[in-house]
N, C-alpha and C positions, 0 to 999 in steps of 0.2 A: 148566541147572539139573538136579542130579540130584533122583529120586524117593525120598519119606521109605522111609527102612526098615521092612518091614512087621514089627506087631505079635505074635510067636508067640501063637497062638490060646490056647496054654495058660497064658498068662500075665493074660490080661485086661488091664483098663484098673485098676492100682495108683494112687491119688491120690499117695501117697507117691511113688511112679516117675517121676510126672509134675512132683510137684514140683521133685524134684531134676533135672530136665531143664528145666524153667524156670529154676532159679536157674543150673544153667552155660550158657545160653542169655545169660541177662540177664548174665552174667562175660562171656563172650565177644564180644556186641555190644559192654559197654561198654571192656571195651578195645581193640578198633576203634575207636569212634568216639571214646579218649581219645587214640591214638597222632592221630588226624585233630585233636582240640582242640590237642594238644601244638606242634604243626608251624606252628600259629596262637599259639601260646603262649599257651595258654590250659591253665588245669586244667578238670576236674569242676565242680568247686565253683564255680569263677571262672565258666563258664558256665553252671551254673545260674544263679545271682545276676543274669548279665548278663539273660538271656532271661528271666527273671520280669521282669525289668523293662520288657524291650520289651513284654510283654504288659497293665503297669499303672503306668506310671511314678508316683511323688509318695507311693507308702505307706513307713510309719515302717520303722523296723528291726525293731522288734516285727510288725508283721505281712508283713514280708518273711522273716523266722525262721519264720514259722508256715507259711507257704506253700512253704517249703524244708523243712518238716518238721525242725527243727531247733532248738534253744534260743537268746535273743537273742547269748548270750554267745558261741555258739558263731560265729556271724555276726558280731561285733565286729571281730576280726582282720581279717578275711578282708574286710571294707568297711573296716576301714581303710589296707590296702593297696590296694584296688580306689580308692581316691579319692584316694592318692598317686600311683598311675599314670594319674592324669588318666582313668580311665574310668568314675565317681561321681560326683555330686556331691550335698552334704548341702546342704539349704534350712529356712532357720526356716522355721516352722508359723506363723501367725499366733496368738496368743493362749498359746502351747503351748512354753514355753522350754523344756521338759527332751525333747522331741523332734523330729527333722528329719524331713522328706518326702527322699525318694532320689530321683535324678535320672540319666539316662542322660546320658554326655557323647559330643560327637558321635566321639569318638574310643569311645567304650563301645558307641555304638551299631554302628560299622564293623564293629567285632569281633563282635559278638553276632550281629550278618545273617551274619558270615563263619561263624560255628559255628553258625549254623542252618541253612545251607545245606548245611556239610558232614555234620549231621545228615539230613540230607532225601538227599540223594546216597544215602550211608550205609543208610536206609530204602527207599530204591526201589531199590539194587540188588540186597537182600537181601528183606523182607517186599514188598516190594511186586512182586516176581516171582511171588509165589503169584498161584493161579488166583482170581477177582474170589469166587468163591461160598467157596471156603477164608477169605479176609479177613473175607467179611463174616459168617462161621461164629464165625471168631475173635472177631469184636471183641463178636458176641454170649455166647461163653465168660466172654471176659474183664471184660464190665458186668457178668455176672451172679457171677462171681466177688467180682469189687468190692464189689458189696452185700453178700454175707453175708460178707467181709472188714469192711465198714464194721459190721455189725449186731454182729458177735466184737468189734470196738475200743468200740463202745459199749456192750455188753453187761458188757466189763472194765470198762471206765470207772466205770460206776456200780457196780460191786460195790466197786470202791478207794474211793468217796466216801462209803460208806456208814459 
């Protein structure tokens, strides 16, 4: 592993610098580990969908779109080819005609362990190299970012409902 490039002193820590260094960061992982999806035949998309589900199989479309961050619409296609190629399946609800519970098929689940795995490979050959005290530095940057990301989203929020 090479060592990060030190910071010119006369430069400081620019939030703005850092941003743009996370976002080709987050470019650059994810097309690594999309050419790694790809080779599985699998998209982005296609694996997110799959691995939400491994983590709560039986929820609607509606709240599968919300946990993909996404609108229901925009998940319609994209589940209805995932259930053509046999690795969905849609289940009436009991009581609930106008929506299905999602269902991993055992052919969706093979797939989804395989691109989690190659996510996980993917992770430990790259972040998971840093030194244990760097990681756990991070991931305290990164929850504390979170929150005042979440605090900005709900702070917009209510100003557009007002």
């Amino acid at each position: 592993m090479t060592s990060p490039s030190p910071i010119p002193a006369d430069l400081g820590a620019d939030p703005l610098r850092i941003w743009f260094r996370v976002i080709r960061l987050h470019r650059r992982a994810l097309n690594t580990v999309a050419s790694e999806l790809k080779a599985l035949g699998l998209s982005i998309p296609q694996f997110d969908l799959l691995s939400t589900l491994t983590e709560r199989e039986g929820m609607s479309q509606q709240e599968l779109a919300e946990r993909l961050y996404v609108t229901k619409g925009n998940v319609s296609g994209l589940l209805d080819r995932m259930v053509e190629a046999d690795l969905v399946e849609r289940r009436s609800i009991p009581g609930d005609r106008r929506s299905n519970a999602l269902y991993l098929t055992e052919k969706g689940r093979d797939l989804a362990e395989k691109g989690i795995a190659a996510q996980r490979s993917y992770v430990q050959r790259t972040l998971g190299s840093l030194p244990e005290q760097d990681l756990a530095d991070l991931e305290r940057i990164v929850l504390a970012w979170r929150e005042i990301a979440r605090a900005e989203e709900d702070a917009t929020l209510a100003k557009l409902t007002r």
